[in-house]
PDB file of N, CA, C and O in Angstrom:
ATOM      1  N   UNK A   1       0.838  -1.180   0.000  1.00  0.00           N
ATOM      2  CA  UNK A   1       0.000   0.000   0.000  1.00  0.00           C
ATOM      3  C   UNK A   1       0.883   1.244   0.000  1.00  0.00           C
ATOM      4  O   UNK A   1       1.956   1.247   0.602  1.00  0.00           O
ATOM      5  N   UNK A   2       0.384   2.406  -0.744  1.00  0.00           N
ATOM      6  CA  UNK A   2       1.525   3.389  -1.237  1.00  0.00           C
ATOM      7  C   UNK A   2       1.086   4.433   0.154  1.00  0.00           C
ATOM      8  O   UNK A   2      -0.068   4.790   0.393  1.00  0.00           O
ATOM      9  N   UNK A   3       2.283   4.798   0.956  1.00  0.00           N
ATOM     10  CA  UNK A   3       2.062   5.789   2.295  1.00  0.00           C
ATOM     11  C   UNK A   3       2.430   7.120   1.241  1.00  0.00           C
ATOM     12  O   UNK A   3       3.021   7.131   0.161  1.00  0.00           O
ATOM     13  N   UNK A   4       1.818   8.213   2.039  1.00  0.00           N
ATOM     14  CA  UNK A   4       1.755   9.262   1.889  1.00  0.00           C
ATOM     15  C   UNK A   4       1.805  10.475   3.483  1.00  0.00           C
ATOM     16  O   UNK A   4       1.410  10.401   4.647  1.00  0.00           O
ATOM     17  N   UNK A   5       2.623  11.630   2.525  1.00  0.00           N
ATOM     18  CA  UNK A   5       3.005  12.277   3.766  1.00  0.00           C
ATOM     19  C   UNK A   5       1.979  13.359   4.138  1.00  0.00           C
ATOM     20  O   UNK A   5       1.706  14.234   3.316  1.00  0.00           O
ATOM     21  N   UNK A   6       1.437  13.330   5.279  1.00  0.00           N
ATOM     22  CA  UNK A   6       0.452  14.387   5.511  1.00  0.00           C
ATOM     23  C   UNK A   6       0.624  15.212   6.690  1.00  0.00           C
ATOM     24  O   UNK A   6       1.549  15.015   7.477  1.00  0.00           O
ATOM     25  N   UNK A   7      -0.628  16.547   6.904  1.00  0.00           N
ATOM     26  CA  UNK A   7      -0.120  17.400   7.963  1.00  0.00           C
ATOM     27  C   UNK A   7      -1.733  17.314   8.299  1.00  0.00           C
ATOM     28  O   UNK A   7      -2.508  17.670   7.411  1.00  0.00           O
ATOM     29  N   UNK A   8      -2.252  16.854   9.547  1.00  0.00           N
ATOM     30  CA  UNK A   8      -3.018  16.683  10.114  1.00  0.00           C
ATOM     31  C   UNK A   8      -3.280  18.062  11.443  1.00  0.00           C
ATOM     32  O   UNK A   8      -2.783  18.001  12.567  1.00  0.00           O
ATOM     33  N   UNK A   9      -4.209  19.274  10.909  1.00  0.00           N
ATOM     34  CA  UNK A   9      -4.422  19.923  11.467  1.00  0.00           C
ATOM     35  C   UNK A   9      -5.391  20.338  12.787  1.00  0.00           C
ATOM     36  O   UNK A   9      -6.292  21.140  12.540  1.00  0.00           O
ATOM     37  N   UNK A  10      -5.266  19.848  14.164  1.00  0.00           N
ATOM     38  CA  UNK A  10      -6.183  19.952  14.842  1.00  0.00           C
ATOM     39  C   UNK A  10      -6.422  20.805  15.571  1.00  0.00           C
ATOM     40  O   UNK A  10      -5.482  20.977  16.347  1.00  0.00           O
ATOM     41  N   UNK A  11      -7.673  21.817  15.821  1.00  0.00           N
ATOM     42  CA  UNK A  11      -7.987  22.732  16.405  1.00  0.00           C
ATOM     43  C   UNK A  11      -8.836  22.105  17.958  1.00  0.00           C
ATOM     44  O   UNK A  11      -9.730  21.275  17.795  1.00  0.00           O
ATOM     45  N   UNK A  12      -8.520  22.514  19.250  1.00  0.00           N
ATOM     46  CA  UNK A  12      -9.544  21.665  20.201  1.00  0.00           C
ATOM     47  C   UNK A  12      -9.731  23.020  21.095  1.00  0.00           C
ATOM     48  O   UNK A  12      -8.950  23.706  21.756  1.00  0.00           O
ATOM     49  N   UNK A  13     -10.859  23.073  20.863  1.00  0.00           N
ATOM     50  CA  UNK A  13     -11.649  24.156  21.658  1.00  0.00           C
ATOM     51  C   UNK A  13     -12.368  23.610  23.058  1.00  0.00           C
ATOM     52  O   UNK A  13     -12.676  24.323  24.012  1.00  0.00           O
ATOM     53  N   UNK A  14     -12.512  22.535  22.977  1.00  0.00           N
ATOM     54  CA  UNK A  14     -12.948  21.573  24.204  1.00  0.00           C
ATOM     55  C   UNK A  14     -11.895  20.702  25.149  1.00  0.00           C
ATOM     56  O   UNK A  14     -11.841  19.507  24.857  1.00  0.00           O
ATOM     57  N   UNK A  15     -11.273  21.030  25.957  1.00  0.00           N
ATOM     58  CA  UNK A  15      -9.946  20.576  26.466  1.00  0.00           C
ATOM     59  C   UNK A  15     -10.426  19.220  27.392  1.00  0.00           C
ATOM     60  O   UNK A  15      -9.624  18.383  27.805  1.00  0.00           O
ATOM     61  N   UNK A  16     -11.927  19.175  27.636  1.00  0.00           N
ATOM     62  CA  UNK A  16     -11.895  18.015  28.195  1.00  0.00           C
ATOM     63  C   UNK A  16     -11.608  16.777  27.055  1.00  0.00           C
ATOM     64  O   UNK A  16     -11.494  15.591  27.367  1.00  0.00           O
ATOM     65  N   UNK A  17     -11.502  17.396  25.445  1.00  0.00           N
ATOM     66  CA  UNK A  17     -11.214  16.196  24.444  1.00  0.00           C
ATOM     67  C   UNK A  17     -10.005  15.452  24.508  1.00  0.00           C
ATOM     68  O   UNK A  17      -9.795  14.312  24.092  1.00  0.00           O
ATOM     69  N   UNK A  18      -9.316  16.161  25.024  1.00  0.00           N
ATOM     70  CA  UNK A  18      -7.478  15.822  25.160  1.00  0.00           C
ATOM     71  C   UNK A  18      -7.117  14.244  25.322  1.00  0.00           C
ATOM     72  O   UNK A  18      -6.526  13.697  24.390  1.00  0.00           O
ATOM     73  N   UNK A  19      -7.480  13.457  26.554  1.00  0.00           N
ATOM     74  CA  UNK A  19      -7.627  12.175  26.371  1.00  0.00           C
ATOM     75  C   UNK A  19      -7.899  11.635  24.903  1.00  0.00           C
ATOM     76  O   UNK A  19      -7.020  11.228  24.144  1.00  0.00           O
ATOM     77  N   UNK A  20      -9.093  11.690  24.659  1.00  0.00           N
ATOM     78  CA  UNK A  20      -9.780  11.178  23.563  1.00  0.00           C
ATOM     79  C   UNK A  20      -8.915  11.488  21.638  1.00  0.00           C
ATOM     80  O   UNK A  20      -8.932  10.828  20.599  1.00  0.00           O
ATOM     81  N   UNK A  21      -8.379  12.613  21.982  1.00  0.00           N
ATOM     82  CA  UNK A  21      -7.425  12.951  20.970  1.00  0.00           C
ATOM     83  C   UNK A  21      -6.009  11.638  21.314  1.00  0.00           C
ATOM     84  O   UNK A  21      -5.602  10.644  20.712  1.00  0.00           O
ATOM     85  N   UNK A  22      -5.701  12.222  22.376  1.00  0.00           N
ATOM     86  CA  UNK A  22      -4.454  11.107  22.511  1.00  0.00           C
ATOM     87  C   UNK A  22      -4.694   9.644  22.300  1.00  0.00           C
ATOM     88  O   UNK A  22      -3.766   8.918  21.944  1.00  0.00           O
ATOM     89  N   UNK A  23      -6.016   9.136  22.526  1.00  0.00           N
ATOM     90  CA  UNK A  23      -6.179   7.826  22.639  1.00  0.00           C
ATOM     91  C   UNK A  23      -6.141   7.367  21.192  1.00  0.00           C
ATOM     92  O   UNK A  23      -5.626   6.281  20.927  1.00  0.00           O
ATOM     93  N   UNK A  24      -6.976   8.612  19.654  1.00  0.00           N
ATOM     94  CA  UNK A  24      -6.935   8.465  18.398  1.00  0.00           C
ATOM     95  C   UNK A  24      -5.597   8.313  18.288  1.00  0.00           C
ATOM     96  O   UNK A  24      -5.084   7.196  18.206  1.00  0.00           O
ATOM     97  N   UNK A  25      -5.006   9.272  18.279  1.00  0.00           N
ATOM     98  CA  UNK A  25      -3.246   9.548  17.702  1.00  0.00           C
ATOM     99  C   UNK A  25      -2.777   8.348  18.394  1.00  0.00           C
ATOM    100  O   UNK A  25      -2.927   7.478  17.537  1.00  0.00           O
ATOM    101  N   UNK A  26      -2.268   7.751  19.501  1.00  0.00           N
ATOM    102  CA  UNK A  26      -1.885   6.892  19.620  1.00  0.00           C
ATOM    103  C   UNK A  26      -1.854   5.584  18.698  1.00  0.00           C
ATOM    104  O   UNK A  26      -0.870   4.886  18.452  1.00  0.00           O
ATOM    105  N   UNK A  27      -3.378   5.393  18.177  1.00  0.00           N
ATOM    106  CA  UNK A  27      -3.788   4.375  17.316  1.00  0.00           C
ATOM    107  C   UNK A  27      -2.716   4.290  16.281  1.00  0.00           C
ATOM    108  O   UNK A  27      -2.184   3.268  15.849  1.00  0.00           O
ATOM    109  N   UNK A  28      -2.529   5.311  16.013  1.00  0.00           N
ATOM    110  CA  UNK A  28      -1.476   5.608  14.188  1.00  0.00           C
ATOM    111  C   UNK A  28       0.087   5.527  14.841  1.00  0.00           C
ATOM    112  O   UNK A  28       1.139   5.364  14.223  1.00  0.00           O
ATOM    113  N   UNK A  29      -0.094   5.677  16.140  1.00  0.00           N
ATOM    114  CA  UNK A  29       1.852   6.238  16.528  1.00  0.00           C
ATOM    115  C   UNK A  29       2.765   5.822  15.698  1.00  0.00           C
ATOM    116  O   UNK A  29       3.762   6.481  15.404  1.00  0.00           O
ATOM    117  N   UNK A  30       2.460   4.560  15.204  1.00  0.00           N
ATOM    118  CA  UNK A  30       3.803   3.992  13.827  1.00  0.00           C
ATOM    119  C   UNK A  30       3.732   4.399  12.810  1.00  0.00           C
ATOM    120  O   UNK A  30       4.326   3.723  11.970  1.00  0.00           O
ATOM    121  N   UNK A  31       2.942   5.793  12.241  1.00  0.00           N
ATOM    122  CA  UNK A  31       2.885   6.455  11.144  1.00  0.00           C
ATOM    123  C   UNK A  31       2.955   7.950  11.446  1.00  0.00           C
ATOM    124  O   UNK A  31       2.875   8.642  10.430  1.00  0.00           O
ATOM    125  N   UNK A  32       3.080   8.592  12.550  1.00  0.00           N
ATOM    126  CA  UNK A  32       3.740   9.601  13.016  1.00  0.00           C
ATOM    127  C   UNK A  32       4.698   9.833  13.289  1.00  0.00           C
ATOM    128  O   UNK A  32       5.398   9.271  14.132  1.00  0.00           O
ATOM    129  N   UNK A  33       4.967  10.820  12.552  1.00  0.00           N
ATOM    130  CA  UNK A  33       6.518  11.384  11.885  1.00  0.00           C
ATOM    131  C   UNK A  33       6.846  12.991  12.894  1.00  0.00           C
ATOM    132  O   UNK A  33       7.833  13.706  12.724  1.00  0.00           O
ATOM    133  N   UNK A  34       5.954  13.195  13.707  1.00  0.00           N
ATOM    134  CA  UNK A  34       6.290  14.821  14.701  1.00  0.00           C
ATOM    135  C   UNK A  34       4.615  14.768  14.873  1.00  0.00           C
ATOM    136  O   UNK A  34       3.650  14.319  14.255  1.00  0.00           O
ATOM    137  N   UNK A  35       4.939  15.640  16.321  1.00  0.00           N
ATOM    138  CA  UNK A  35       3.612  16.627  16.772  1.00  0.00           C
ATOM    139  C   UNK A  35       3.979  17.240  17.557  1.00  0.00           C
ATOM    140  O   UNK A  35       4.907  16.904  18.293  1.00  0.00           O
ATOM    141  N   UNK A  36       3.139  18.701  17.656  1.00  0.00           N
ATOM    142  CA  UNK A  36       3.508  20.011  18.116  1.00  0.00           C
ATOM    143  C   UNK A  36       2.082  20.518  18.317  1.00  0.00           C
ATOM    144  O   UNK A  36       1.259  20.826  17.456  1.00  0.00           O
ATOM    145  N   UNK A  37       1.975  20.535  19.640  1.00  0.00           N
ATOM    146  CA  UNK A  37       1.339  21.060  20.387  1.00  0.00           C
ATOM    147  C   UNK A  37       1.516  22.435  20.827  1.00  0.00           C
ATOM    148  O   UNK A  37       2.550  22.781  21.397  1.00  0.00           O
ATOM    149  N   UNK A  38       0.294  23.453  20.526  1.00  0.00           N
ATOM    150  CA  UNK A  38       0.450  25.393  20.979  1.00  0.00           C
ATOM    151  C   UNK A  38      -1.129  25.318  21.822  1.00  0.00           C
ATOM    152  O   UNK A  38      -2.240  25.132  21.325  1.00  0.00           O
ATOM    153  N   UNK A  39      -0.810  25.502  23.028  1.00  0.00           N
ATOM    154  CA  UNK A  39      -2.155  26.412  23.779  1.00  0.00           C
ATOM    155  C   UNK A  39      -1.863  27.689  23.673  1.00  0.00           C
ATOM    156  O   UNK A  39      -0.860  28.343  23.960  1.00  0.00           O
ATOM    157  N   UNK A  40      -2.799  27.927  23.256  1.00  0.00           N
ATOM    158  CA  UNK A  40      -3.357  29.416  22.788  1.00  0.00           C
ATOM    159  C   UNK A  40      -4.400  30.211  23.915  1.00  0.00           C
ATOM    160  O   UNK A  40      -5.496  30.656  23.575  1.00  0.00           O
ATOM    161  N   UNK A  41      -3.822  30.312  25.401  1.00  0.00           N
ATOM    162  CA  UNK A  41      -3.854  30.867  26.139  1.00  0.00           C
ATOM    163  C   UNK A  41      -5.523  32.252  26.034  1.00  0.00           C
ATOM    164  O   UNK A  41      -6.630  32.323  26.566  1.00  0.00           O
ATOM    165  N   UNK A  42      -5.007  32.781  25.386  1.00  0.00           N
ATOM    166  CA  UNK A  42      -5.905  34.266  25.173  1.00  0.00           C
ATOM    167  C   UNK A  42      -7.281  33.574  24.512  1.00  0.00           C
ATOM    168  O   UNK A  42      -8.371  34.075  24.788  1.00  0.00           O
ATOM    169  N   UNK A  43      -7.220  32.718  23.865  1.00  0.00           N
ATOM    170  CA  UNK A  43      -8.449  32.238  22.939  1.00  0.00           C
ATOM    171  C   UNK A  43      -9.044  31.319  23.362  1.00  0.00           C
ATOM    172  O   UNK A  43     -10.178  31.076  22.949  1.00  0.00           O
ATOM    173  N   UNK A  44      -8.327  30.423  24.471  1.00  0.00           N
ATOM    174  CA  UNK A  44      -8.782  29.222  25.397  1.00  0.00           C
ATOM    175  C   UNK A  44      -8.903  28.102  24.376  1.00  0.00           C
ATOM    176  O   UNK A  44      -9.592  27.083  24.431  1.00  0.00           O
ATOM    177  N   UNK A  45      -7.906  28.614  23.241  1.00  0.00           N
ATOM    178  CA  UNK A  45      -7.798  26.813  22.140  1.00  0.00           C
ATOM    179  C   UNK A  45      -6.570  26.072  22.589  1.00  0.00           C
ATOM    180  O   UNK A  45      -6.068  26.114  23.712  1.00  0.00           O
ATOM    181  N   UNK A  46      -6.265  25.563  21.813  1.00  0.00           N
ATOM    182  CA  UNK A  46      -5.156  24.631  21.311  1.00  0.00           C
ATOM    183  C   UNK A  46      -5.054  24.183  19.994  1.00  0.00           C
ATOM    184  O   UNK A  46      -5.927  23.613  19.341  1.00  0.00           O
ATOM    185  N   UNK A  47      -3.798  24.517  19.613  1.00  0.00           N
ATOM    186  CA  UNK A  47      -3.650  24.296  18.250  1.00  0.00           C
ATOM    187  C   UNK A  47      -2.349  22.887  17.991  1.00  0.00           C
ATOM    188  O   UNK A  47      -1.138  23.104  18.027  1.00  0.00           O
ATOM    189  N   UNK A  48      -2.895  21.676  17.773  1.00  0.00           N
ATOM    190  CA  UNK A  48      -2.227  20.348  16.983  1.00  0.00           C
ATOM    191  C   UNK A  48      -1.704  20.266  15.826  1.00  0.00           C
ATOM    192  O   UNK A  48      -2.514  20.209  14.901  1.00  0.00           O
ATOM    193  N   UNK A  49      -0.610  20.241  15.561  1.00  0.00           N
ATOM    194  CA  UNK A  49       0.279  19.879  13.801  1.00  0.00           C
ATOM    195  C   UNK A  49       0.448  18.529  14.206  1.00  0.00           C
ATOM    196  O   UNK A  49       1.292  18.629  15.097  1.00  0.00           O
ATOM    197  N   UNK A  50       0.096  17.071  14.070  1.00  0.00           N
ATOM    198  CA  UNK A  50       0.733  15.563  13.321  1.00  0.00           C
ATOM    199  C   UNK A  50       0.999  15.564  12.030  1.00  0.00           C
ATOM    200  O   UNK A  50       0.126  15.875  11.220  1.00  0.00           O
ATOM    201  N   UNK A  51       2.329  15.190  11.629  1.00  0.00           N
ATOM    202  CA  UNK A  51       3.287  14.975  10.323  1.00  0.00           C
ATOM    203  C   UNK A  51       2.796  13.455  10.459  1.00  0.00           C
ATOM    204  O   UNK A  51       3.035  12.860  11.509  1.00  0.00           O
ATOM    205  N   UNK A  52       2.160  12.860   9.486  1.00  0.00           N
ATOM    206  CA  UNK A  52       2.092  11.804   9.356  1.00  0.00           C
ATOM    207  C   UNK A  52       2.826  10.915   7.956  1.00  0.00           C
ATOM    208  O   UNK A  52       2.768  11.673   6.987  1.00  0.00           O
ATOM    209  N   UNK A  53       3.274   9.998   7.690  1.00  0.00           N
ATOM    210  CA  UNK A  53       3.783   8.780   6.797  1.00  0.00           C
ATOM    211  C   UNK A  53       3.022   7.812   6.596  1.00  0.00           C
ATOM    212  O   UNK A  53       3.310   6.678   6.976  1.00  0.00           O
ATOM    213  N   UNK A  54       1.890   8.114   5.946  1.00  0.00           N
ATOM    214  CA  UNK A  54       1.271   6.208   6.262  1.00  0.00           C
ATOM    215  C   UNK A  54       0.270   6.347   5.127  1.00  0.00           C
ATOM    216  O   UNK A  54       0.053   7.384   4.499  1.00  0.00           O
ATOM    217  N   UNK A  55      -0.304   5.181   4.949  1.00  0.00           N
ATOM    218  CA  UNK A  55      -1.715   4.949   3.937  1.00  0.00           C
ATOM    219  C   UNK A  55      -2.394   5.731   3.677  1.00  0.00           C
ATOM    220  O   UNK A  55      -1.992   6.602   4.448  1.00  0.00           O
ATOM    221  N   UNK A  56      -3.354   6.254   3.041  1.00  0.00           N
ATOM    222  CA  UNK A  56      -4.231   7.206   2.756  1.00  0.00           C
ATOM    223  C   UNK A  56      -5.334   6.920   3.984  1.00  0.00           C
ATOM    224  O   UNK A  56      -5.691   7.616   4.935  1.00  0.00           O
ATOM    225  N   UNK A  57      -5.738   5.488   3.502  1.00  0.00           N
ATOM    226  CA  UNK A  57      -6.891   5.349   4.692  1.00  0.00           C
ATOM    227  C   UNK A  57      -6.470   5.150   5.953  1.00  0.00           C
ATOM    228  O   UNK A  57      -7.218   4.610   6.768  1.00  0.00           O
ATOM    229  N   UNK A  58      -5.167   5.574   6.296  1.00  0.00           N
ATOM    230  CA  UNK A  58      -4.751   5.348   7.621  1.00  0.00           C
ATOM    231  C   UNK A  58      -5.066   6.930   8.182  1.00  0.00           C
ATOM    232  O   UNK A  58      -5.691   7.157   9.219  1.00  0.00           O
ATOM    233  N   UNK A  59      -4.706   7.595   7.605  1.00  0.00           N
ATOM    234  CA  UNK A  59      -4.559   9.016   7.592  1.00  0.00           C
ATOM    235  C   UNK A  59      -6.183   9.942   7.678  1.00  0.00           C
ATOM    236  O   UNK A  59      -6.500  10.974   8.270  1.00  0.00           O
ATOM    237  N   UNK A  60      -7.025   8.897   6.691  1.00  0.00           N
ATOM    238  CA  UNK A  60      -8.118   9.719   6.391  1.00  0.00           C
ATOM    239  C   UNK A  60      -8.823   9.397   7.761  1.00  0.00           C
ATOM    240  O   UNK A  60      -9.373  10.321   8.360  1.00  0.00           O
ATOM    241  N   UNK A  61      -8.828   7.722   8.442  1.00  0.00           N
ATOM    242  CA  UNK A  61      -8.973   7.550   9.798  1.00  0.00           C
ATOM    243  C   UNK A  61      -8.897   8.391  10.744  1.00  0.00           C
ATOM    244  O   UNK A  61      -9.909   8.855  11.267  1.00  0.00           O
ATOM    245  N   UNK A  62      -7.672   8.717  11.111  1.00  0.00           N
ATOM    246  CA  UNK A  62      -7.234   9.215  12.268  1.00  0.00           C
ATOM    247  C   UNK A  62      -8.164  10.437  11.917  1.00  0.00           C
ATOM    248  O   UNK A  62      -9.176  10.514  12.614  1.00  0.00           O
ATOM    249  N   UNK A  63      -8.000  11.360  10.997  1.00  0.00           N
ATOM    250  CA  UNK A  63      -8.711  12.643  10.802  1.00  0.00           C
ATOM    251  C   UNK A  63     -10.061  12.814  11.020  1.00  0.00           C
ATOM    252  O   UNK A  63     -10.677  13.698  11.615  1.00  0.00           O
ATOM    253  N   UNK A  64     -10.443  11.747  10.395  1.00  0.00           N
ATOM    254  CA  UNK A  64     -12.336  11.512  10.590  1.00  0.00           C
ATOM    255  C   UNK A  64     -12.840  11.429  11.913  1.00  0.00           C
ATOM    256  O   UNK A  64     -13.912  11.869  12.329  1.00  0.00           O
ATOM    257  N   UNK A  65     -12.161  10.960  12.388  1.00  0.00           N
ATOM    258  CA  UNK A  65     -11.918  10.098  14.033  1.00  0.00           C
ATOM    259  C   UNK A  65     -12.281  11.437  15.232  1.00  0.00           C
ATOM    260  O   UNK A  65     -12.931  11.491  16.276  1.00  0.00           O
ATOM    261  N   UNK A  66     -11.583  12.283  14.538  1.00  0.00           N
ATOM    262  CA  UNK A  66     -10.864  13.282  15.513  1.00  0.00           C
ATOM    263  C   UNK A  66     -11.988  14.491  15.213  1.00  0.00           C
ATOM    264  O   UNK A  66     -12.661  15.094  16.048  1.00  0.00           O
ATOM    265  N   UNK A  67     -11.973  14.709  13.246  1.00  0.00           N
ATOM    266  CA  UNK A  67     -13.306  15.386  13.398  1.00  0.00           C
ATOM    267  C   UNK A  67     -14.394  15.153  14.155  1.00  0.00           C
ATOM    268  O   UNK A  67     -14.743  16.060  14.911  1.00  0.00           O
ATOM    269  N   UNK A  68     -14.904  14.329  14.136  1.00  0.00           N
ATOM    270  CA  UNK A  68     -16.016  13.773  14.707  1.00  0.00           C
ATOM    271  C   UNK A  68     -16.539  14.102  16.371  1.00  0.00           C
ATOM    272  O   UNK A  68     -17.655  14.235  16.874  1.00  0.00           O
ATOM    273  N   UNK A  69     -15.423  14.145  16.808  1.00  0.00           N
ATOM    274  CA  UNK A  69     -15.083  14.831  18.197  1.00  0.00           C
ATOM    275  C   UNK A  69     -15.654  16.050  18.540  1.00  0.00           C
ATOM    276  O   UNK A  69     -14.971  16.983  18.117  1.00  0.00           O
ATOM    277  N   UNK A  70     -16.835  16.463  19.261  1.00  0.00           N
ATOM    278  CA  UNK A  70     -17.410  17.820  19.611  1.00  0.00           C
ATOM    279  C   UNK A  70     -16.451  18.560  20.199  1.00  0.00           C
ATOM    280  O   UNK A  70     -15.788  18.166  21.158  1.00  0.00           O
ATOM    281  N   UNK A  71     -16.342  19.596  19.685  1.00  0.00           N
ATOM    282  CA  UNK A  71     -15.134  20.723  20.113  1.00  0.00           C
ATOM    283  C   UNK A  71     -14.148  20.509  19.773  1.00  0.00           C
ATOM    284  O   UNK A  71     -13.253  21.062  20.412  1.00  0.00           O
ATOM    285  N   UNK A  72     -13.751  19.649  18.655  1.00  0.00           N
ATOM    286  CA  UNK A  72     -12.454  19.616  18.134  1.00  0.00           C
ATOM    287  C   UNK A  72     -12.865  19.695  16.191  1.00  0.00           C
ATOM    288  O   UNK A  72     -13.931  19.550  15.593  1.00  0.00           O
ATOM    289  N   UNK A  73     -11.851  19.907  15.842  1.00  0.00           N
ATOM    290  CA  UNK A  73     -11.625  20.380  14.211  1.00  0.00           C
ATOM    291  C   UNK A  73     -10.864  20.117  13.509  1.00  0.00           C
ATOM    292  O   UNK A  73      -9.916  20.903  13.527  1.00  0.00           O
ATOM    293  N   UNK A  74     -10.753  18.988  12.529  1.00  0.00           N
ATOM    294  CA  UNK A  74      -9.321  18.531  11.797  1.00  0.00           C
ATOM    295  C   UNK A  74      -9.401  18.878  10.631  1.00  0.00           C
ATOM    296  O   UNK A  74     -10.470  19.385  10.293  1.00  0.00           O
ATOM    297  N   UNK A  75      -8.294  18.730   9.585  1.00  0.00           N
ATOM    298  CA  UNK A  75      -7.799  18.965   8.202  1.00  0.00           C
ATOM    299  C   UNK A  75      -6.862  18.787   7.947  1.00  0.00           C
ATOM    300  O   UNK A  75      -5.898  19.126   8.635  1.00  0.00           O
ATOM    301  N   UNK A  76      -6.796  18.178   6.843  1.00  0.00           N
ATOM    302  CA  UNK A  76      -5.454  17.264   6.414  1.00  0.00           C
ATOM    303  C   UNK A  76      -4.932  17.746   5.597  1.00  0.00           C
ATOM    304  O   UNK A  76      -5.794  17.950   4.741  1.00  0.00           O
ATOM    305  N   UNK A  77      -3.552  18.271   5.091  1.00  0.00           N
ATOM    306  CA  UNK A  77      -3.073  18.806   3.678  1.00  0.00           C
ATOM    307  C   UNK A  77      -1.858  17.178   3.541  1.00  0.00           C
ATOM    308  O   UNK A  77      -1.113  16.615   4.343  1.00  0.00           O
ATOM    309  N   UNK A  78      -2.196  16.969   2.235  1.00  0.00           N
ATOM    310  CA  UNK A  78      -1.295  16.181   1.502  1.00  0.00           C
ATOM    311  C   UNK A  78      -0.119  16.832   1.087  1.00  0.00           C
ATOM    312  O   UNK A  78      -0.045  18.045   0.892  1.00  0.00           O
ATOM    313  N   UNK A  79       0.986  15.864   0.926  1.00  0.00           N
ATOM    314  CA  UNK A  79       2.385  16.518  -0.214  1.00  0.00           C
ATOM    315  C   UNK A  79       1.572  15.979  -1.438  1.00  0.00           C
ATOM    316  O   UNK A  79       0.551  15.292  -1.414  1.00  0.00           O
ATOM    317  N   UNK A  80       2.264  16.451  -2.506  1.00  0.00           N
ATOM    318  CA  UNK A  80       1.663  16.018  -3.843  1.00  0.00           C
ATOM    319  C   UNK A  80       2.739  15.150  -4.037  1.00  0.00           C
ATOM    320  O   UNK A  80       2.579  14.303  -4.915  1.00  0.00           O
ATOM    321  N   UNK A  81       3.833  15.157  -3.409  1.00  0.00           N
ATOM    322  CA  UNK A  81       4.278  13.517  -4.201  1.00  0.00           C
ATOM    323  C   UNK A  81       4.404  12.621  -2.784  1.00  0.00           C
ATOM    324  O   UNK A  81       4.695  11.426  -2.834  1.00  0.00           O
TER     325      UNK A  81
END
């Protein structure tokens, strides 16, 4: 199966999600390549970057997963190669 490199953007406005984020991301950990975590203090968010390496549908998973999550917000940008 052909992996692909992605940037998995998560916004969490709901901080009791935090568990529930970690428990998704964990799922993939062997296709995570970095994450960088920013609380955003003044706005009461948090802002998530995961660099991911892996399958398409591994990737589209984790994202769906995470959208789905009340008070949280994902988006994925692909590399084109």
């Amino acid at each position: 199966m052909d992996k692909r490199v992605a940037s998995v953007s998560i916004i969490v406005e709901d901080p009791e999600r935090a568990a529930e984020i970690n428990r998704i991301l964990h799922t993939a950990a062997d296709y995570i390549v970095g994450r960088m975590g920013i609380p955003y203090r003044e706005k009461n968010i948090s802002i998530i970057s995961v660099v991911m390496d892996a399958p398409q549908d591994i990737i589209n998973n984790v994202s769906g997963k995470l959208g789905r999550l009340q008070g949280v917000t994902a988006k994925t940008a692909y590399a084109k190669k």
